[in-house]
N, C-alpha and C positions, 0 to 999 in steps of 0.2 A: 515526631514527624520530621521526615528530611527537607529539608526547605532550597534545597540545591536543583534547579533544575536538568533536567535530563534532553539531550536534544540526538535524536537519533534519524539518522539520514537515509534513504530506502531506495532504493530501484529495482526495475524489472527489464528482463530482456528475452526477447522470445525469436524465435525459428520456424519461420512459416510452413517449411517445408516437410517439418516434421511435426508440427502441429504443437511443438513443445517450447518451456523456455523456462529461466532461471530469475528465482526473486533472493534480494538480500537487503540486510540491515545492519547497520554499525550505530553502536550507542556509545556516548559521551556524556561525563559528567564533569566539569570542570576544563575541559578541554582534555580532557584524559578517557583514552579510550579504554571503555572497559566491559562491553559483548561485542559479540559478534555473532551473524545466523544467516544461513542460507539455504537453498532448497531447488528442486526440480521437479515439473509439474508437466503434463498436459496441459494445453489451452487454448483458448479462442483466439487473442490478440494480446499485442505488447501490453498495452492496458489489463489486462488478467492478471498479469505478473507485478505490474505496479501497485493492484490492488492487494494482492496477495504479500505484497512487501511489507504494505501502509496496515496490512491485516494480523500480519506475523508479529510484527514490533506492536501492535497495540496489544495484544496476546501475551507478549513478553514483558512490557510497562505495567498492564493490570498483576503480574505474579509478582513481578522484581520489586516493583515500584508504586505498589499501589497508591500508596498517599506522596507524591513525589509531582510536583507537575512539569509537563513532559511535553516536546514539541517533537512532532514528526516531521521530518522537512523532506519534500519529492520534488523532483524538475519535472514532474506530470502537471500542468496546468488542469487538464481534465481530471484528473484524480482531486486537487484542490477543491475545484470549481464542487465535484460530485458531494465531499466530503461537506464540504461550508455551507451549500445550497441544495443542490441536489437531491439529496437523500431523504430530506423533511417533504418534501413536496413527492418523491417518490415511494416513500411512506404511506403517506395519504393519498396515494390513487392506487393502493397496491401492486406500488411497484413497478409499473404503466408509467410510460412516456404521455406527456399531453402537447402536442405538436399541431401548429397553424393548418398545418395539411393534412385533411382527410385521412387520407390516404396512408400517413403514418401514424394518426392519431392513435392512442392508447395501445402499443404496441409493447410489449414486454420488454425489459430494456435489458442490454447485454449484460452479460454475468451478474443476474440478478439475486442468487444463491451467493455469490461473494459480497454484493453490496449489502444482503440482510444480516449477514452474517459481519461485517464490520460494521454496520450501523449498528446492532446491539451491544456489539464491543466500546464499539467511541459513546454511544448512551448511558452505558454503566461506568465508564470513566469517563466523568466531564472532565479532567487535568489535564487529558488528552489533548492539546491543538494540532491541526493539521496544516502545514504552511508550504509554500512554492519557495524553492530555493532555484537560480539559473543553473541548469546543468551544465559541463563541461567546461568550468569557467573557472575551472583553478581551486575549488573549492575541495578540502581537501576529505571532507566525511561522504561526499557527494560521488568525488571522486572514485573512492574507494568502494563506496554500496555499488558503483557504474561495473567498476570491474569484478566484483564476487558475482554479480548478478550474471556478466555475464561469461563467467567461467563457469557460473554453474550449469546457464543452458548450453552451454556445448560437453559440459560431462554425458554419458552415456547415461539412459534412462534403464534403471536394471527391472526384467519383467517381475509382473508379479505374479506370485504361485508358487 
């Protein structure tokens, strides 16, 4: 077993306009960088793409890295918060928001197909942490996921068919 930790740094960036945007990931082992992966998507909100980042690298840590333990770090404070907290509790209401107001109570929560879909991913690999790193702050794996991500959402979306 590898006993070196992996810390792999994620963002997303999205395009309202066109309803699209771009997620990526940079991994480090030793301070030495050694994947890299990006992509372009359809989506609802920046957060899609963030999750999709945080979803892609866990995707890629379970194959490369399975017995490896592994920190994902995202300047998403929301993305954090959902991964730590969130997702156990939305879990168990299927998925369902439970909110002081009526009126939003038990409401289906946004991109709820990506959050099941990485919650079964980070369940199957507990090595997996998911942490907040400050965006834009000089950081240099942070940095880098900022800019692939978002080169990716301004590349051209090629149709399908």
């Amino acid at each position: 077993m590898n006993t070196h930790v992996v810390d792999v740094y994620v963002d997303g960036s999205f395009r309202p306009k066109s309803s699209t945007g771009g997620w990526a990931f940079v991994a480090f082992q030793n301070g030495q960088e050694m994947y890299r992966a990006h992509g372009v998507d359809a989506g609802l909100s920046n957060n899609t793409f963030e999750l999709k980042a945080v979803l892609e690298a866990a995707l890629w840590i379970a194959i490369e890295y399975a017995d490896t333990p592994a920190t994902i770090w995202t300047d998403s404070s929301q993305t954090v918060k959902g991964c730590q907290l969130s997702r156990a509790i939305w879990r168990n209401n299927g998925w369902r928001r439970i909110e002081a107001n009526p009126k939003k109570r038990r409401r289906v929560i946004q991109d709820a197909a990506l959050w099941q879909e990485l919650d079964r991913q980070l369940s199957a690999c507990p090595g997996i942490r998911i942490e907040w790193c400050r965006g834009h702050d000089g950081n240099s794996g942070n940095e880098l996921a900022d800019t692939m991500a978002r080169n990716a959402a301004m590349a051209p979306r090629l149709p399908v068919g």
